[in-house]
C-alpha positions in Angstrom: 73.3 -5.9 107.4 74.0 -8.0 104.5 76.3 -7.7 101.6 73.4 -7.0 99.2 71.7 -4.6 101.3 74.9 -2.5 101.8 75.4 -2.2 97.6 71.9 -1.5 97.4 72.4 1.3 100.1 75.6 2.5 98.6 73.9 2.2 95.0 70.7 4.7 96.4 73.5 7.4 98.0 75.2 7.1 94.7 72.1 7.8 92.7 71.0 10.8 94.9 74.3 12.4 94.5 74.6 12.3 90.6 71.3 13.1 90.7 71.5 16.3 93.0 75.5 17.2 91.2 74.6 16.8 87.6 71.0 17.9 87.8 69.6 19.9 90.7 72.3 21.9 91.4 73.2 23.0 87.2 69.4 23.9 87.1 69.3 25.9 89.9 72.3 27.7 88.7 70.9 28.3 85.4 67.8 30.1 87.2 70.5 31.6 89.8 72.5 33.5 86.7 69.3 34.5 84.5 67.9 35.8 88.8 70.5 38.3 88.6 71.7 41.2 87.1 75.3 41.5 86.0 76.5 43.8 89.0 80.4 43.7 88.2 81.2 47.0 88.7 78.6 48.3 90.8 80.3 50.4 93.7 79.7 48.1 97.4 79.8 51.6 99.2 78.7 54.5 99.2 80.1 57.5 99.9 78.8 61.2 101.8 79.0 64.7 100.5 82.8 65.0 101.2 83.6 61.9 99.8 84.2 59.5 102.6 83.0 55.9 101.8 79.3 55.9 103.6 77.3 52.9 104.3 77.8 49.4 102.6 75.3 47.9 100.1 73.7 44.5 101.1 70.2 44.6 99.5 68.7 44.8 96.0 64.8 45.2 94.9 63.2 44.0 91.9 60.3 45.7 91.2 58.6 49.3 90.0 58.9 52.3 92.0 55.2 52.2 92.8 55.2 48.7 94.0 58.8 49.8 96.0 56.8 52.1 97.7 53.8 49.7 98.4 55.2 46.7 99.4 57.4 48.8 102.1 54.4 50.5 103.3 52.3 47.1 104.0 55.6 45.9 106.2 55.4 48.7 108.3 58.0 50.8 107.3 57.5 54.6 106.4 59.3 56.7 103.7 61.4 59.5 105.4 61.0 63.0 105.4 63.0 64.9 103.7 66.1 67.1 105.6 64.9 70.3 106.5 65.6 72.5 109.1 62.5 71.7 110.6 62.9 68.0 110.5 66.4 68.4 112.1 64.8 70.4 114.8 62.2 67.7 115.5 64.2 64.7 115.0 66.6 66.1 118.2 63.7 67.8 120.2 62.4 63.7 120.1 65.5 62.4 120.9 66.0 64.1 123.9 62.8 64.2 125.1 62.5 60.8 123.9 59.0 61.1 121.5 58.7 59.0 118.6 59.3 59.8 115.2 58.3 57.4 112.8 59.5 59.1 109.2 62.1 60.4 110.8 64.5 62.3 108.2 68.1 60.1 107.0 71.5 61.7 105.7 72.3 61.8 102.1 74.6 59.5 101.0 75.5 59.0 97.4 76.1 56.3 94.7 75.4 56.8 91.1 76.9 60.3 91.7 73.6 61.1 93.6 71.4 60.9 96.7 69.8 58.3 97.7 66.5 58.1 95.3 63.8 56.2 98.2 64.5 56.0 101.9 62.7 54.1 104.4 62.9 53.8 108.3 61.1 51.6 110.8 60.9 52.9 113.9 62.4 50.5 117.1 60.9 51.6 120.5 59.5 55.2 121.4 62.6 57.0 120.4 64.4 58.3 117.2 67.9 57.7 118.7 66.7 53.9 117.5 65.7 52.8 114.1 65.8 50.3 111.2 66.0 52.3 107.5 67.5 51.4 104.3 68.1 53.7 101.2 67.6 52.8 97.5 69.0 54.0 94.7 68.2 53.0 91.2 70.3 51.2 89.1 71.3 51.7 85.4 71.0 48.4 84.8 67.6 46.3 85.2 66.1 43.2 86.8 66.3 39.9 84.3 62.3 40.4 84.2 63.0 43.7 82.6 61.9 45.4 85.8 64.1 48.5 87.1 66.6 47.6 89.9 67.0 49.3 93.2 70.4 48.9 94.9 69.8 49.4 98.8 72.0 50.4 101.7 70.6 48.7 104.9 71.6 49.6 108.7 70.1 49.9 111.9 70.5 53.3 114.1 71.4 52.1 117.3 72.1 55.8 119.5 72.7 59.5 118.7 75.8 60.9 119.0 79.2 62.9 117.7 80.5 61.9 114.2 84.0 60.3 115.0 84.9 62.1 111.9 83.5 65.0 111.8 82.0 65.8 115.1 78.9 66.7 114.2 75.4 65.3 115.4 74.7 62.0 113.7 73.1 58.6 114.4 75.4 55.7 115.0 74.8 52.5 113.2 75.3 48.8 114.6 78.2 46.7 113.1 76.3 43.9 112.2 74.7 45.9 109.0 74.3 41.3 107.8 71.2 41.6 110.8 69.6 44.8 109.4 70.1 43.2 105.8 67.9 40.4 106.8 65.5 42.2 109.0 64.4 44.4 105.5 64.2 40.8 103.4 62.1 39.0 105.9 59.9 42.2 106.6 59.2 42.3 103.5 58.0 38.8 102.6 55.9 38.9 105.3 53.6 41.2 103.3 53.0 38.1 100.7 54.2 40.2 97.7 57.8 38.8 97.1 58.3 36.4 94.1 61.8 35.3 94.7 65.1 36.1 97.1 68.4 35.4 96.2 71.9 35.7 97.7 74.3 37.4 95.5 77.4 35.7 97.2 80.6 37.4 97.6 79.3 40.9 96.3 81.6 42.2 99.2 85.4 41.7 98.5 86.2 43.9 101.5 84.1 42.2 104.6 84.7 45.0 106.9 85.5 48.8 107.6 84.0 52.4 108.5 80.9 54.0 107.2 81.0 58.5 107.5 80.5 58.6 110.4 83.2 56.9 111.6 81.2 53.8 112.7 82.3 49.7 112.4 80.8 47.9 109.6 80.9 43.7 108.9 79.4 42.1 106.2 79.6 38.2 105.1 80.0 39.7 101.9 76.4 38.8 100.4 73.8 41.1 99.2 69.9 39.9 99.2 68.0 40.0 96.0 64.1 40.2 96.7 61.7 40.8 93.5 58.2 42.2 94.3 55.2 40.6 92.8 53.9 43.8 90.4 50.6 45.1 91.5 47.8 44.2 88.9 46.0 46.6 87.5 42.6 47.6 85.3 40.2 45.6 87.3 
C-alpha cells in the first residue's frame, strides 16, 4: 500500500469519526432526552401490602389506556382477573391438576401508594404454575408526546410454591426479570403498533436483590421505553 493511499485511508476513518462524535451521536441524544420522561425519583421497586420491596421496574409504555389494552391483546397476552376467592380456587385447582389458565389472577403490588392499575399475563405451556405477566401503573408524569406514561413491572412465573417470607402460597419468579423485560418489548412490536423503544440506561442503581416473596432478582440496570402508535379514529 502506498504512502498516499494510507493518508487517504487514515483521512476517510478520520472523517467518519468526527462525523459520527460531533454529529450522529449529539443528534441522537437530543431525540434520546426529549424520548424520555424525567424519571428521577420514580421508585425502581415496588413494594407488597406489608411493605416489603416487591418486584423491580424494567419497562415503560407510551401510549393511552385504550391502546395499552389493544396493543397487549393483539400480542397475545390477556388482562388478569381480578383476585377473588374464586380465582384463587381455580388458579390452584389448575395448577395441580395441571389445566390452563390463561388470565390467570396476579398479587397486588404497589407503587404510587396503589395497586397495580393494568395487569397482563401470557400463558407458557398448559399450566398456571408457568407464566409471563407484567403490571402497569400509571405515572404522574407523561410521555414527551403528551401521552400518559405507564411504569411496568415485568417477570416471568416460573413454579408454585411457599413464600420464603411469608409461607404462604405464591408463584416464584425467575432471576433474570432483564429476559422477561425483553420478551414484553419484542411481543409487543411484533403486533406493528410500536413507534419507538428506548433504553433508559442505568435506571437501576441497585442491580440485584429479593422481590416479596423472597425470590432472586438481576437487572442490568435498564428499563425499556416502547410508545404505541395511537389508534385512529372517526373513519
Amino acid at each position: 500500500m502506498s504512502l498516499n493511499s494510507t493518508t487517504a485511508y487514515a483521512l476517510a476513518a478520520l472523517l467518519v469519526w468526527a462525523l459520527i462524535a460531533y454529529l450522529v451521536m449529539p443528534l441522537w441524544w437530543e431525540r434520546y432526552a426529549k424520548e424520555h420522561p424525567d424519571l428521577d425519583g420514580v421508585p425502581g421497586i415496588t413494594e407488597t401490602g406489608s411493605g416489603i420491596p416487591g418486584d423491580p421496574i424494567n419497562v415503560a409504555i407510551g401510549g393511552a389506556e385504550s391502546d395499552v389494552r389493544a396493543v397487549f391483546a393483539a400480542a397475545g397476552w390477556s388482562p388478569a382477573d381480578p383476585l377473588s376467592l374464586k380465582s384463587d380456587a381455580r388458579i390452584a385447582a389448575d395448577a395441580v391438576l395441571d389445566r390452563p389458565y390463561a388470565d390467570a389472577p396476579v398479587s397486588k403490588l404497589f407503587l404510587f401508594g396503589r395497586k397495580e392499575d393494568l395487569a397482563f399475563e401470557m400463558a407458557s405451556g398448559s399450566s398456571p404454575r408457568a407464566r409471563h405477566h407484567v403490571r402497569f401503573w400509571r405515572a404522574p408524569m407523561t410521555h414527551s408526546s403528551g401521552a400518559p406514561l405507564w411504569l411496568g413491572s415485568a417477570s416471568f412465573d416460573d413454579s408454585v410454591g411457599l413464600s420464603h417470607t411469608t409461607g404462604q402460597i405464591t408463584h416464584h419468579i425467575s432471576a433474570d426479570i432483564d429476559a422477561e423485560r425483553d420478551h414484553v418489548i419484542s411481543s409487543l412490536k411484533s403486533t406493528g403498533r410500536v413507534a419507538t423503544v428506548f433504553p433508559v440506561m442505568d435506571f437501576h442503581k441497585v442491580r440485584d436483590g429479593r422481590n416479596g416473596g423472597g425470590d432472586p432478582w438481576h437487572t442490568d440496570g435498564t428499563l425499556m421505553l416502547a410508545v404505541i402508535n395511537a389508534v385512529e379514529t372517526g373513519k
